[in-house]
MIVOPA-237420 format. One record per residue (C-alpha): residue in three letters; z, y, x negated. Coordinates in Angstrom, 3 decimals. Layout:
residues N
+-----+----------+----------+----------+
:   r :        Z :        Y :        X :
+-----+----------+----------+----------+
: ALA :        Z :        Y :        X :
...
+-----+----------+----------+----------+
***
This chain:
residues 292
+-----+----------+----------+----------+
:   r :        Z :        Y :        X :
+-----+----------+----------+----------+
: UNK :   96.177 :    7.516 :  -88.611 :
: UNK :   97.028 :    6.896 :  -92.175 :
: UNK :   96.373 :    9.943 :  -94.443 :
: UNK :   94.340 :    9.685 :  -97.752 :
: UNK :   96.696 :    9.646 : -100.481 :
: UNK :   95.994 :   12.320 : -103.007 :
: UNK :   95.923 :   11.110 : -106.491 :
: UNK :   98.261 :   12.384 : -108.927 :
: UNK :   96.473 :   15.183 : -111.509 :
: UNK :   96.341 :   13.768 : -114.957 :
: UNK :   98.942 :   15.583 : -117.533 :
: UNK :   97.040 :   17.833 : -119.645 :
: UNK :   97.090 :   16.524 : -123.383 :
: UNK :   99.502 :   17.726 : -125.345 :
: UNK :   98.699 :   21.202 : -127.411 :
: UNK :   97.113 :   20.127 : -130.684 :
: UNK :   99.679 :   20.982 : -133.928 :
: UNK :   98.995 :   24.416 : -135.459 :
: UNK :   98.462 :   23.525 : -138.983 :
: UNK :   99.119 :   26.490 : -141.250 :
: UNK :   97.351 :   27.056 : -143.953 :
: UNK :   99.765 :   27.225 : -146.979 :
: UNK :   97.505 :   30.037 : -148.961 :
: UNK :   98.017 :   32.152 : -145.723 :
: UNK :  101.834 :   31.622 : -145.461 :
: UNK :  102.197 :   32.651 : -148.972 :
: UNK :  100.219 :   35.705 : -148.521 :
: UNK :  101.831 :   36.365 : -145.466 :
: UNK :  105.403 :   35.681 : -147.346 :
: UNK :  104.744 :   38.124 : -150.641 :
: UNK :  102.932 :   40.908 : -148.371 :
: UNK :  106.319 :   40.588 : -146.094 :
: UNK :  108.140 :   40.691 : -149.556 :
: UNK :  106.187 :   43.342 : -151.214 :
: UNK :  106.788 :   45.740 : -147.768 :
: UNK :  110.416 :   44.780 : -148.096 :
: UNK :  110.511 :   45.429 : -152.247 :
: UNK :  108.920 :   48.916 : -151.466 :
: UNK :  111.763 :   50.400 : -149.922 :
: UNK :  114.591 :   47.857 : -151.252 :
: UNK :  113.639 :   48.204 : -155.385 :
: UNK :  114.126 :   52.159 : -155.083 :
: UNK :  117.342 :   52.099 : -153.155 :
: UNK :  118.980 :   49.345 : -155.292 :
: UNK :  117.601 :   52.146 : -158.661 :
: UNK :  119.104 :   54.958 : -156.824 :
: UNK :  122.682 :   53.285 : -156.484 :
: UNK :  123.116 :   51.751 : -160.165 :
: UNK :  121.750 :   55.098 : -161.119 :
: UNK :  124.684 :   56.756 : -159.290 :
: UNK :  126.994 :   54.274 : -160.400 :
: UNK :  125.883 :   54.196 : -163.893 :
: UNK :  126.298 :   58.818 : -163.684 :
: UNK :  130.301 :   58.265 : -162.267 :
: UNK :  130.886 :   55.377 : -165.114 :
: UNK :  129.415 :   57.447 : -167.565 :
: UNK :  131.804 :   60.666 : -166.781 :
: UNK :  134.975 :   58.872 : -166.418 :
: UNK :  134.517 :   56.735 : -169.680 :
: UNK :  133.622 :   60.067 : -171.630 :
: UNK :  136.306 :   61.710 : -169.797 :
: UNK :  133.988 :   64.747 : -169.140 :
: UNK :  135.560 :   67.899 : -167.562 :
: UNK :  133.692 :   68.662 : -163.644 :
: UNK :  132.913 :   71.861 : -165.147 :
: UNK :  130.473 :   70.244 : -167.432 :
: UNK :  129.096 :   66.983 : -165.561 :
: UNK :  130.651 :   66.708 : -162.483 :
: UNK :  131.491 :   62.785 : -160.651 :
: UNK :  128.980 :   62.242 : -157.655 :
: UNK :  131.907 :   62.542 : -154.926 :
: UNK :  132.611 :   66.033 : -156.348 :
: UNK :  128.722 :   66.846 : -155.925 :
: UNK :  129.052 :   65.299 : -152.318 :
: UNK :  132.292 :   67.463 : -151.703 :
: UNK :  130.479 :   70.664 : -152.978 :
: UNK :  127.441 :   69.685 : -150.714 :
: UNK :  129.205 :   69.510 : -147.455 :
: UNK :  131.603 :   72.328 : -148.137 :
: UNK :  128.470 :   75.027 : -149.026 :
: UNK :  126.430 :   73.224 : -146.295 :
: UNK :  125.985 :   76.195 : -144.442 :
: UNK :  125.149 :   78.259 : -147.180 :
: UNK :  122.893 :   75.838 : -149.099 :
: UNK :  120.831 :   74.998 : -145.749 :
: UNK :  120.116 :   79.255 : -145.095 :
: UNK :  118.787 :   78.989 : -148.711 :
: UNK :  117.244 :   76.422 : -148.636 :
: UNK :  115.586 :   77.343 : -145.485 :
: UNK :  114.243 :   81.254 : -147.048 :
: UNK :  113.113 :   78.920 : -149.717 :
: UNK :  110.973 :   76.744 : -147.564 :
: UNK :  109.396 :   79.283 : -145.630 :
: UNK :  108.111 :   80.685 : -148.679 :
: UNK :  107.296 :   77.248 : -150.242 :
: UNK :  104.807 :   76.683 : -146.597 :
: UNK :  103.399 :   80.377 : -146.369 :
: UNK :  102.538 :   80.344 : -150.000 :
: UNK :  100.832 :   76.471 : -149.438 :
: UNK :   99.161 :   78.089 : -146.508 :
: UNK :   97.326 :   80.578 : -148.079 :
: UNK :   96.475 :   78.523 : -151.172 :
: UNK :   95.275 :   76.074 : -148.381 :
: UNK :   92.962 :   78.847 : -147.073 :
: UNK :   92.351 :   80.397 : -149.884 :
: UNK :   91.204 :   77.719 : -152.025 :
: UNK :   89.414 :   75.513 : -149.355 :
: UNK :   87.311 :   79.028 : -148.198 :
: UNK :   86.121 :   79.708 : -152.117 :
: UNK :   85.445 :   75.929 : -152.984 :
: UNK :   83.085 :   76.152 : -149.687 :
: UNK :   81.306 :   79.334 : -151.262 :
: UNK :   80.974 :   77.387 : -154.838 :
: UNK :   79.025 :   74.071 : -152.972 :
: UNK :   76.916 :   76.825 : -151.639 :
: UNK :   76.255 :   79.002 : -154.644 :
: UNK :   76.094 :   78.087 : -158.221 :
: UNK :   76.187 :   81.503 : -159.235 :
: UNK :   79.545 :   82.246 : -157.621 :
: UNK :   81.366 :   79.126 : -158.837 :
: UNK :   80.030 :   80.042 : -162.467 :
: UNK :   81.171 :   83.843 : -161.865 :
: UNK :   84.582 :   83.354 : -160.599 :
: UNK :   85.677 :   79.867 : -161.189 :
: UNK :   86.668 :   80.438 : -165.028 :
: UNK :   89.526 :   82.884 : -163.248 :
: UNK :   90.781 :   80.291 : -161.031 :
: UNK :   91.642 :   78.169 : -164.625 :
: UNK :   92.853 :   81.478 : -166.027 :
: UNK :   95.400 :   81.556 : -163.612 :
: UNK :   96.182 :   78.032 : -163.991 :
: UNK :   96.401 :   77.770 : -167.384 :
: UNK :   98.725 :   81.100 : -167.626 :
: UNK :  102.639 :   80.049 : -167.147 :
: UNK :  103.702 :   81.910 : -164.032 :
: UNK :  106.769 :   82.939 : -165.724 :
: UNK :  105.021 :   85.139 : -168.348 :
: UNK :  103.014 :   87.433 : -165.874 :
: UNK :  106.370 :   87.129 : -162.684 :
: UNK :  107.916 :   90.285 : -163.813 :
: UNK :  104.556 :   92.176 : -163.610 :
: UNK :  104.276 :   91.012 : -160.337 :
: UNK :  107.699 :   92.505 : -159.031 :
: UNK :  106.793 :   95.528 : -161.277 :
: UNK :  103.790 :   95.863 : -159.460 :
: UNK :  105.007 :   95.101 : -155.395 :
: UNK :  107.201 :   96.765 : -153.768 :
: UNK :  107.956 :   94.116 : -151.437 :
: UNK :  110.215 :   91.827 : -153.364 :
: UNK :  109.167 :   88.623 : -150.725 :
: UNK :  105.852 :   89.304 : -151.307 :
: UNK :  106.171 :   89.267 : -155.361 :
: UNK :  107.518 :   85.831 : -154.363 :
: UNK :  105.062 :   84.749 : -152.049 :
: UNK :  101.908 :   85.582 : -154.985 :
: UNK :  104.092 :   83.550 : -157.349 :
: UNK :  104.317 :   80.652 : -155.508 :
: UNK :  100.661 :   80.870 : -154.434 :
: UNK :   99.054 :   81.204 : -158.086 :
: UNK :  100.969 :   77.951 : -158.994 :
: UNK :   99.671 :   75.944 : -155.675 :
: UNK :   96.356 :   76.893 : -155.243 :
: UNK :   94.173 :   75.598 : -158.163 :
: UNK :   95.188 :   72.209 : -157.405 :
: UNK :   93.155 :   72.600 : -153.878 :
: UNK :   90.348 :   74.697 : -155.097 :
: UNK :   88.994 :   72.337 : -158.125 :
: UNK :   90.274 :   69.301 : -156.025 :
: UNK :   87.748 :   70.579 : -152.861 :
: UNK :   85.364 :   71.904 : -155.075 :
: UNK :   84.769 :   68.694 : -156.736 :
: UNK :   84.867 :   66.732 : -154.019 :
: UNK :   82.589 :   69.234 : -152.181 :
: UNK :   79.732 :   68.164 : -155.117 :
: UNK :   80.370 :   64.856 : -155.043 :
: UNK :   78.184 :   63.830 : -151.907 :
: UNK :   75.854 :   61.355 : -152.037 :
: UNK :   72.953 :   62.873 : -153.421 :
: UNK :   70.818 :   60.588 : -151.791 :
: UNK :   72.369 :   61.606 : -148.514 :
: UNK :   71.940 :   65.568 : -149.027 :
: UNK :   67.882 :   64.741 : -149.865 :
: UNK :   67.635 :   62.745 : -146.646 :
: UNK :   69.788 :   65.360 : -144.662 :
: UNK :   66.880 :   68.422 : -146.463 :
: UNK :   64.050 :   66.003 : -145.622 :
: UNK :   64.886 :   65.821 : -141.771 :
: UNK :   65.393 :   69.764 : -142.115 :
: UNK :   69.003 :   70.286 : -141.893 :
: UNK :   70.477 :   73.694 : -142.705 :
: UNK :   72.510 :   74.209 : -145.662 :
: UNK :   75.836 :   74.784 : -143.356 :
: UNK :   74.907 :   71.653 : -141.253 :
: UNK :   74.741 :   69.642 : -144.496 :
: UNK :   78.166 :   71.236 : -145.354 :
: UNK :   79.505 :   69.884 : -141.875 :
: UNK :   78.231 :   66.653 : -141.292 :
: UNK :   78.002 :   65.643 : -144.807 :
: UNK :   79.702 :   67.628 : -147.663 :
: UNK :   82.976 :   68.855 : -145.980 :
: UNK :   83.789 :   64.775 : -144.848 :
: UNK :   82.994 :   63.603 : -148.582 :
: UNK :   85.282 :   66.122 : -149.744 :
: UNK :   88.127 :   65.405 : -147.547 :
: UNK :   90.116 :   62.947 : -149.698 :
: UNK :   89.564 :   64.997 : -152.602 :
: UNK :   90.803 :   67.805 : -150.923 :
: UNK :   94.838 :   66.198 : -149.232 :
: UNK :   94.676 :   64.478 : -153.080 :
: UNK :   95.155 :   68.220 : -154.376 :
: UNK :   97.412 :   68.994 : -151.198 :
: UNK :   99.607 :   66.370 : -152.403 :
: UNK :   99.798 :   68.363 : -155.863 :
: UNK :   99.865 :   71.386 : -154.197 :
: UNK :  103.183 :   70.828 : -151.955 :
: UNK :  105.081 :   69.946 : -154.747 :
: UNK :  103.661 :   72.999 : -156.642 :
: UNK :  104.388 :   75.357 : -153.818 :
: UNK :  108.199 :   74.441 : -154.158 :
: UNK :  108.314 :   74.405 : -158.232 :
: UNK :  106.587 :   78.140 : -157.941 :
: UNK :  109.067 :   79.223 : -155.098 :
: UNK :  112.443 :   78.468 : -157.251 :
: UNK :  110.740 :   79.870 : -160.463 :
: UNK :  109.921 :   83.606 : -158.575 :
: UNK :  113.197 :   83.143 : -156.990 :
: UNK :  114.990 :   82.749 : -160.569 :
: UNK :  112.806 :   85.300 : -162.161 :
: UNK :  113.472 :   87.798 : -159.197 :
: UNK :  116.696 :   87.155 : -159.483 :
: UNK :  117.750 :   88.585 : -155.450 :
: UNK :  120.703 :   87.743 : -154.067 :
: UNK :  122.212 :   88.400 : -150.432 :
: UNK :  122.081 :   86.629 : -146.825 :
: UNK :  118.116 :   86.057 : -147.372 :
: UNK :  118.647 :   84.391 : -151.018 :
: UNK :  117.220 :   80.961 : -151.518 :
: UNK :  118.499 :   77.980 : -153.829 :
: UNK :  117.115 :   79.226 : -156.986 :
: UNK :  119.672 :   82.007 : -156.349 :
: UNK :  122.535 :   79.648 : -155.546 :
: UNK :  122.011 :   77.305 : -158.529 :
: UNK :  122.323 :   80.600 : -161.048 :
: UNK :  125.388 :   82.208 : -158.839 :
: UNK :  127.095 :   78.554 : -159.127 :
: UNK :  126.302 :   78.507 : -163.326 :
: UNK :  127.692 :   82.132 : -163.531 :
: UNK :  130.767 :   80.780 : -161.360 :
: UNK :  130.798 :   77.374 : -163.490 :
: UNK :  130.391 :   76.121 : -160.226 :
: UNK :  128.923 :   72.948 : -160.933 :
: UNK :  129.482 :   70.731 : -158.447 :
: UNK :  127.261 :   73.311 : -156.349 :
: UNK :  124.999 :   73.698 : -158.816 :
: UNK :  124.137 :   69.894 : -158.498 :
: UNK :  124.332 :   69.903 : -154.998 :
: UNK :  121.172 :   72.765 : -154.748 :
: UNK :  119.438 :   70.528 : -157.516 :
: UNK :  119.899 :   67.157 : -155.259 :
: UNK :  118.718 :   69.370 : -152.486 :
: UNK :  115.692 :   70.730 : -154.098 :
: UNK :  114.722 :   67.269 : -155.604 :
: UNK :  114.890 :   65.699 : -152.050 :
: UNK :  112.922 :   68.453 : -150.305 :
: UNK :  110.085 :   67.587 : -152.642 :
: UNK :  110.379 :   64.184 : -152.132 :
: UNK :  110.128 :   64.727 : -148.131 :
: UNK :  107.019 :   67.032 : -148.907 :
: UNK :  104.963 :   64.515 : -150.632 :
: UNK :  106.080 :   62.117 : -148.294 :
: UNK :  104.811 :   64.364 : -145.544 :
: UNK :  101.513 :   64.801 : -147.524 :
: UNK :  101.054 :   61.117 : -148.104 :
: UNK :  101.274 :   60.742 : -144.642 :
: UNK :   99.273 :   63.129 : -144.209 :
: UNK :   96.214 :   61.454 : -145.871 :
: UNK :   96.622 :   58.240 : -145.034 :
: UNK :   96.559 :   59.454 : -140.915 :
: UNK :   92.942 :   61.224 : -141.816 :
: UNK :   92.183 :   58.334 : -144.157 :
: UNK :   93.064 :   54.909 : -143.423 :
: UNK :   90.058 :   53.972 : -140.489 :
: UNK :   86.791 :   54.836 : -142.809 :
: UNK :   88.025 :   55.653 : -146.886 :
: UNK :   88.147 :   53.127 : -149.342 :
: UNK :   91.308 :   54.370 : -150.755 :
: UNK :   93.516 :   53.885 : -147.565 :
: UNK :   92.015 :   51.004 : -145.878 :
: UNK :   93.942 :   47.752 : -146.309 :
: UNK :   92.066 :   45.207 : -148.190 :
: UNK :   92.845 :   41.558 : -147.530 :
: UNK :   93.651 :   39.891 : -151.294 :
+-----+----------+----------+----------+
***
């Protein structure tokens, strides 16, 4: 018996050409090139900046004493490593405990201003009093008046960081949609369920946009205590070291506390951007990505 034969399938047609869409490949191309630039661009300034500071001592022939070159910097750095880093950490612990009670602090008293005009008008105008007075006038008070000298410290760093997170909160605590607070009364909501569901989500960017001021605050008010204080010893942080290195006319130190202190801040706004953008960047028009 002869068997059917089967026929052969037909050979599927060939995959139709992806045509691409020049508009998209060029907005593809300058968002690849604009991710690329962002990191790139400041690297490239850093290095002719660099290069530019070691041309500019050995042409002037400038002693180290005075301006040191970068490699002396970068000697003094890794020879006080040890010494820098235990300042540097007594500085950042009070740097975070003073950012954590302004955080407290000024979040807790913007909440009692949305719910009571009367408070905000009785005790906000001391909030911008100590704003507006330059922590290093009233800093020797302070240590007159503690007897702890860490917490002298602590106060000063904390009167420099927390307006930034009070009027920050505060105003973004009143600016809910008004619309949305009648509708919320209408249906009968309390005033602290309106705070919850409504106010305190409205004033959440407002509030890590002053925590972003407020890190780098908290670090400028810790080395401006520490240099008014003045204390030295095992527990001394880098305000300390940059003033032992000038009366030493160790330089090359003193730059290499500087450099440190500069790049701590940078890591703590970095940290705070981040910050925001992980709360941020699913519902807020200021972090989500808009297609141009």
């Amino acid at each position: 018996m002869v068997e059917p034969v089967t026929p052969a399938p037909a050979p599927a047609p060939a995959p139709a050409p992806i045509i691409l869409d020049p508009v998209e490949m060029r907005k593809a191309r300058q968002a690849r090139n604009e991710r690329i630039g962002a990191w790139v661009l400041p690297i490239i300034v850093v290095v002719l900046s660099i290069l530019a500071w070691d041309r500019f001592v050995v042409v002037n022939d400038i002693p180290h004493y005075i301006i040191p070159r970068p490699g002396r910097v970068l000697q003094a750095l890794v020879e006080s490593w040890d010494i820098l880093m235990a300042s540097l950490g007594a500085t950042l612990i009070l740097t975070f405990s003073a950012l954590s009670i302004a955080i407290v602090g000024g979040v807790g008293l913007a909440i009692l201003f949305a719910q009571s005009k009367w408070i905000e008008m009785s005790f906000y105008p001391y909030a911008v009093i100590l704003q507006v007075t330059p922590i290093i006038a009233v800093a020797p008070l302070i240590f007159i008046w503690v007897d702890s000298t860490f917490v002298g410290l602590l106060i000063c760093a904390w009167i420099v960081a927390f307006f930034p997170i009070l009027s920050n909160t505060t105003l973004g605590l009143q600016s809910a949609d008004h619309n949305l607070v009648d509708m919320m009364k209408l249906y009968g909501a309390t005033r602290w369920q309106t705070l919850r569901f409504l106010r305190l989500p409205s004033a959440l960017p407002y509030f890590l946009g002053g925590l972003k001021i407020a890190g780098g605050l908290s670090l400028i008010g810790a080395i401006v205590a520490e240099f008014v204080a003045g204390t030295g010893g095992a527990g001394s942080g880098l305000a300390f070291r940059i003033l032992e290195a000038s009366y030493r006319l160790n330089i090359p130190r003193m730059f290499a506390a500087i450099l440190l202190i500069s790049f701590t801040g940078i890591l703590i706004f970095m940290f705070m951007t981040f910050l925001s953008w992980l709360f941020l960047h699913k519902w807020h028009e200021s972090a989500i990505k808009r297609e141009s």
